[in-house]
C-alpha positions in Angstrom: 0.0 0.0 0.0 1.6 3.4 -1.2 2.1 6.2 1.4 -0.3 8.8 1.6 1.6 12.2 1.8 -1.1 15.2 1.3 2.3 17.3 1.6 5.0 16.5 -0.6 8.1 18.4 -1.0 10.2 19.0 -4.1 13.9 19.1 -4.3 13.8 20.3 -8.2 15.0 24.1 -7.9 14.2 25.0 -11.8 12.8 28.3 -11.7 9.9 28.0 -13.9 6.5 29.8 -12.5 6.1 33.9 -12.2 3.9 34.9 -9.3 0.4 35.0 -11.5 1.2 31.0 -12.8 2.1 30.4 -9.2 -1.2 32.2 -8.2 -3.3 29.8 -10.8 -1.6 27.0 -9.8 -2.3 27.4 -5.5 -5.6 29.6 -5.5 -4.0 31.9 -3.5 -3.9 36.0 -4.3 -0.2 37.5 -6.3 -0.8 39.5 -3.5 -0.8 37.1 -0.6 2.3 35.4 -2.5 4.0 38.4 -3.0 3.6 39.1 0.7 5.0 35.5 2.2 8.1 36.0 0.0 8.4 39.7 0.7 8.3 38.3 4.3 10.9 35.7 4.1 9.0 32.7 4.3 9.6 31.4 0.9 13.2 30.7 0.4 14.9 30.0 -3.0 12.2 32.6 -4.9 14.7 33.3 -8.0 14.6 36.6 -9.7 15.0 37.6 -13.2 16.8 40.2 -14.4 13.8 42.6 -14.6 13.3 41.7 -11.0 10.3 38.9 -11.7 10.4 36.5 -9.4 10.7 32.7 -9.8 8.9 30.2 -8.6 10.5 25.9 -8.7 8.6 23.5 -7.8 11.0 23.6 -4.3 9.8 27.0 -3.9 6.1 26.0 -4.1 6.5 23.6 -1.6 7.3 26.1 1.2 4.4 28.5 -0.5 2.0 25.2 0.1 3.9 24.3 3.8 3.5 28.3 4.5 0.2 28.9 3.6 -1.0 25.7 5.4 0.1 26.9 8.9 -0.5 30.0 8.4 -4.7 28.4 7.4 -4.3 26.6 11.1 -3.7 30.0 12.7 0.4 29.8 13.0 1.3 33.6 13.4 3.8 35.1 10.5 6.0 35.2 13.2 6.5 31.5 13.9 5.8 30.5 10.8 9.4 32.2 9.8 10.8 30.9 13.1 9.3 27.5 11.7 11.1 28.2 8.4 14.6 29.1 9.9 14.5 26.2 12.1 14.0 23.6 9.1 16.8 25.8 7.2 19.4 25.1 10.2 18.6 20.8 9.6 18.1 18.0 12.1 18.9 19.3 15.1 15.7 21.6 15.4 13.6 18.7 14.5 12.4 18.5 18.1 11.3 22.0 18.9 9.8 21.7 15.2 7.9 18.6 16.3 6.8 20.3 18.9 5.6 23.5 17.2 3.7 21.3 14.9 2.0 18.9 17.6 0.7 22.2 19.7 -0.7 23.5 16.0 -2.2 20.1 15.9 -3.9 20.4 19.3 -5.4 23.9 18.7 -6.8 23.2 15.2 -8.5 20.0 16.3 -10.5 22.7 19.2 -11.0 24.5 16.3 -12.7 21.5 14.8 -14.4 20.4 17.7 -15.6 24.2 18.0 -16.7 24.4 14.6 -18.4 20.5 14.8 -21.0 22.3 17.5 -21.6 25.3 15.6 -22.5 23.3 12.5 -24.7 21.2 14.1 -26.9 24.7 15.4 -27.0 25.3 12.1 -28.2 22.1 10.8 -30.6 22.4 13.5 -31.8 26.0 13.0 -31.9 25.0 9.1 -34.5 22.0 9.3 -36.0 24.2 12.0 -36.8 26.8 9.6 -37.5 24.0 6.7 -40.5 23.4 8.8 -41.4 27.1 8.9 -41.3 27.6 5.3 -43.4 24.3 4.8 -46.2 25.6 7.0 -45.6 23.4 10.1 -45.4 24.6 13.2 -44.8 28.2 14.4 -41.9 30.6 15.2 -40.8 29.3 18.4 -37.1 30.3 18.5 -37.0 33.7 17.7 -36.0 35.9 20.7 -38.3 38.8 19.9 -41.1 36.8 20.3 -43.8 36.8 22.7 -43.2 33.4 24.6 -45.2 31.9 27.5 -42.6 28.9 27.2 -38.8 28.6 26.8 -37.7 28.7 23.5 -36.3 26.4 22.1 -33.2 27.8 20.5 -30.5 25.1 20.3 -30.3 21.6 20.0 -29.2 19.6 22.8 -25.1 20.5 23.1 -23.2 21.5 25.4 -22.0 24.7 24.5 
């Protein structure tokens, strides 16, 4: 069975890809790419001689490893600390492991934080299904003139 690797890195240093290829090829804004390598976080970025950077497929690796910490949360700042670290070679590899297993923890609360919000709103949704289709009445608005406790949320705890 082959190794699953959603992350893998390239060692080919060609430059090959100016900042609007690079931008088709990652989704991401010239702007926001212009900014990680502006900031350091992208080594290797070749220029030309009319000052066009120069994207290799090494290069887009960091781009992808940068922009995937910096989705989980990972401050600029850490993420170059992150960068410099895995520059200086194997004897950071613990305090990188460890950067990476805390960014781990805090984007799986982010999950579990997310998990209950999405389930109001599957709740809320279906509640309001059954508006729309005539049954039942508006019981979970706030403004509302109650006699009972609305019933706002489903059954989490919050």
């Amino acid at each position: 069975m082959a190794e699953i690797r959603p992350f893998a890195p390239s060692k080919d240093r060609t430059p090959r890809y100016t900042v609007k290829e690079v931008s088709e090829l990652t989704g991401l804004s010239a702007y926001t790419i212009r900014y990680y390598e502006n900031s350091g976080l992208i080594p290797s970025v070749d220029r030309t001689g009319g000052n066009i950077r120069m994207f290799s497929e090494y290069a887009l690796s960091w781009l992808r490893l940068v922009h995937c910490l910096r989705a989980t949360g990972l401050p600029i700042d850490q993420v170059r600390h992150y960068i410099r670290m895995c520059e200086q070679g194997d004897s950071t590899i613990p305090e990188r492991a460890e950067m990476i297993f805390r960014q781990e923890e805090s984007l799986r609360r982010q999950l579990e934080s997310l998990q209950q919000q999405f389930e109001v709103l599957k709740y809320k949704k279906e509640y309001y299904k059954r508006l729309l289709e005539g049954r039942g009445q508006d019981s979970c608005n706030p403004a509302a003139r109650q006699k009972a406790e609305p019933d706002i949320v489903p059954e989490l705890v919050l």
